[in-house]
N, C-alpha and C positions, 0 to 999 in steps of 0.2 A: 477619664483617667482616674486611677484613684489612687489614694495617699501612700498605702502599700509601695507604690511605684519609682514617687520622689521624697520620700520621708529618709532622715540621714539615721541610721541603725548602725550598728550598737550608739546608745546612746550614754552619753558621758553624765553621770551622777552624783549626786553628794547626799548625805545627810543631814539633817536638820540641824545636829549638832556641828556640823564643819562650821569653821568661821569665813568673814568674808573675805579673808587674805588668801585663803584656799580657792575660794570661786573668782577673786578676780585672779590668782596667777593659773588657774584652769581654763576659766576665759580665752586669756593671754594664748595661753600656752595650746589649744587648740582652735583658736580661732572663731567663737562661739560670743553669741550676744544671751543666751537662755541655757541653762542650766534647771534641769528638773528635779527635784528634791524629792529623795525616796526612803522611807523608815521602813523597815522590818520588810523589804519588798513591796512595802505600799507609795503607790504614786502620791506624794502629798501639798506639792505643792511647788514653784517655780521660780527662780530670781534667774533676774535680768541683768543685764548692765547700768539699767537705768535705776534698779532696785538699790543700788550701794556707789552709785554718781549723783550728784546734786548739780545744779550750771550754777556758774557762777557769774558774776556781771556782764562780765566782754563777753559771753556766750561759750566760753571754754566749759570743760567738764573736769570738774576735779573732785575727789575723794577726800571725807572725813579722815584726820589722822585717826580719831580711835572708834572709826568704824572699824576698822581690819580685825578686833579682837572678838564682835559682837558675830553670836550664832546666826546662822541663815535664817532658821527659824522665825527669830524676828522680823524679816525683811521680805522673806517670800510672799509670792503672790498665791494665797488659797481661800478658795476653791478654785480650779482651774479648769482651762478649755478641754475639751479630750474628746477625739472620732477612734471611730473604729478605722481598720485598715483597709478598709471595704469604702469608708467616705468618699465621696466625688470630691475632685482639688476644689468647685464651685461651692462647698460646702465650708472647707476649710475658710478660705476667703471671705463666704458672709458671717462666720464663727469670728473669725479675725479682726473684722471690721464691726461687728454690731459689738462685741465683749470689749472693741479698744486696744487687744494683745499682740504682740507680734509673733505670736507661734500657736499652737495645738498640740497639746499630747496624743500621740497614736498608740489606743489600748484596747485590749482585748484581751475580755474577762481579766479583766484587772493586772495584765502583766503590762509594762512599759514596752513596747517595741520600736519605736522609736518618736521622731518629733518631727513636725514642718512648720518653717519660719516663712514669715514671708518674703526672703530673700529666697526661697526654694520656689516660691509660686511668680516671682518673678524671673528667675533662670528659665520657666518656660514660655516666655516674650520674646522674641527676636524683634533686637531694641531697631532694624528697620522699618518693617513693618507693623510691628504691632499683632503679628500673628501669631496662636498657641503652637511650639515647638516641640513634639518631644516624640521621641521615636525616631523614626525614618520620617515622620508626618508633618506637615505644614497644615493647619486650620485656621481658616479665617476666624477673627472672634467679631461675632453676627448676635443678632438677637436669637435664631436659631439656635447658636449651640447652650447660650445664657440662660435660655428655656428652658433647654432641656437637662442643662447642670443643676438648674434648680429644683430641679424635679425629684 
């Protein structure tokens, strides 16, 4: 399967000059943990929710009062992950896990086409079994297919 397939498109973006009051009632307001940062049409870099939340003792998460004023720019995450839309989802996933990120830009030749989080590579679990979901298709996940995603 590849990223083309479950990648969420159009994808919602900001400038490096927006500030964080914009990305987090963007966030908010569409339901997003990653936000991809683009100047003059260039992919440049990404904030999160965790990029403009700090935890706080009891384990809550709470916001700087004057974060909200500070450009994204300062906060984003660059240089960033990014496949093409051709990628195997088994790629994104080791991209995911070896960088630490919870998403990938999906690009080609430098245009944003969309993103995959890893709540998109687990919507294809079926939280019974444990089996790859998508399609009409049901797939054991075996060493077999692990091989051959890595491939």
């Amino acid at each position: 399967m590849e990223l083309r397939e479950i990648m969420t498109s159009p994808v919602v973006t900001l400038s490096p000059a927006a500030k964080v009051a914009e990305a987090r009632w963007l966030m908010r307001e569409h339901n997003m943990q990653h936000l991809p940062v683009v100047d003059s049409g260039e992919l440049v870099g990404i904030i999160s929710d965790r990029d403009i939340h700090v935890p706080r003792l009891l384990g809550q998460w709470n916001a700087f009062p004057w974060i909200e004023g500070v450009s994204v720019k300062w906060l984003m995450s660059s240089p960033l992950s990014a496949l093409p839309p051709t990628a195997r989802i088994a790629e994104a996933a080791k991209t995911m896990r070896d960088d630490k990120v919870g998403c990938v830009a999906v690009v080609q030749q430098g245009e944003l086409l969309g993103i995959v989080t890893i709540t998109d590579l687990l919507n294809l679990l079926d939280p019974a079994s444990g089996a790859l979901v998508y399609g009409s298709q049901v797939h054991r996940v075996s060493e077999e297919i692990r091989t051959r995603d890595a491939q």
